[in-house]
N, C-alpha and C positions, 0 to 999 in steps of 0.2 A: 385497361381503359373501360370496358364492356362495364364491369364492376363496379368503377367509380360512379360510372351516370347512372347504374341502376341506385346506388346509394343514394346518390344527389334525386334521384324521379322521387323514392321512398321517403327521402325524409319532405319533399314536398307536397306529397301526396297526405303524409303525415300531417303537415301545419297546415294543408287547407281542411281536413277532418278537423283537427281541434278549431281552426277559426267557426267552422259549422257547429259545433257544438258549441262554440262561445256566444255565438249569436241568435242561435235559437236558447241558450239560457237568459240572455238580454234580453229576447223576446217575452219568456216566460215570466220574466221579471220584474218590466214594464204591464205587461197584462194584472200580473197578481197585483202591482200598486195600486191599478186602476181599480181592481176589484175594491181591497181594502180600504182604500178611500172613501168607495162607495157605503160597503161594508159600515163602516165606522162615522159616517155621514148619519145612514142612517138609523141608527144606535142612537144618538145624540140629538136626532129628531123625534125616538120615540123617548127619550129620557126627558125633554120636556115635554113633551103629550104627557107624562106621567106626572112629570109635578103641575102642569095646568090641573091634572085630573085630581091631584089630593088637595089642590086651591079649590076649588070646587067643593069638594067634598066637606071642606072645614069650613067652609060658609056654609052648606048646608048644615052641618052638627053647628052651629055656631046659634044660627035663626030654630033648630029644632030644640036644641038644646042637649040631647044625647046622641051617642056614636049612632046606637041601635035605629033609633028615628031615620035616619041620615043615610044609614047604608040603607034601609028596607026604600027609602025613597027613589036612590041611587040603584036598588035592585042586587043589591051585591049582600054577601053574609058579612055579619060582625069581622070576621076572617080578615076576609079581603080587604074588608074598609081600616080593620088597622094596618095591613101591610103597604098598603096603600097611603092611608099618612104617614105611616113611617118614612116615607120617600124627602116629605115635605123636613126631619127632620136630622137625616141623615147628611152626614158631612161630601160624602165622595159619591158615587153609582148607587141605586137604588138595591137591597139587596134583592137576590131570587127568591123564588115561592118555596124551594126547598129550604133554603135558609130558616127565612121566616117562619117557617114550618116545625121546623127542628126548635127554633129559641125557646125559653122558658121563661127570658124577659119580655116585659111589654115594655120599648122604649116610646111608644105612644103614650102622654097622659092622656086620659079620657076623662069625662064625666060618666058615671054610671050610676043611677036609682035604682031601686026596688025593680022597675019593672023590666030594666034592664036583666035581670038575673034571672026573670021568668018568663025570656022568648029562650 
């Protein structure tokens, strides 16, 4: 009999550890949504801060009439100001600076003169 109730205490003792690890994983779980949410909230707040920023940017090239005018106004190198409209014309997420970095295409059409070519 001694036997039995130790088995019966063990395997109790058993399902309230797994109910504590069920519930600090629930715990864990709930936290990390919270996070992510926020996470991802704010992602989506600064992906339109970026395209206000290449709206901006293309009225400016737009009243100068070249990129180069536009960025040196905006403070930013040629660089930046196409990856930067690139933003304005990309279907999904804006790409990274690595990306843009690496392409060999410009999906930006630009205007560019003469003196464009000589900053």
């Amino acid at each position: 009999m001694a036997s039995t109730s130790a088995r019966v205490a063990a395997r109790t003792r058993a399902r309230d550890a797994q109910r504590k690890v069920l519930a600090a994983r629930a715990e864990r779980d709930k936290a990390n949504m919270d996070s992510l949410t926020e996470f991802f909230t704010a992602a989506e707040e600064i992906e339109a801060s970026r395209r206000r920023q290449a709206g901006a940017l293309a009225a400016i090239r737009q009243r100068e009439g070249t990129l180069t005018a536009a960025a040196a106004l905006a403070g930013l190198t040629l660089g930046e100001a196409r990856t930067l409209l690139a933003v304005l014309t990309a279907p999904g997420p804006a790409p990274d600076d690595a990306a843009a970095a690496t392409s060999t295409t410009n999906p930006v059409p630009h205007t560019a003169d003469a003196s464009d070519s000589a900053v």
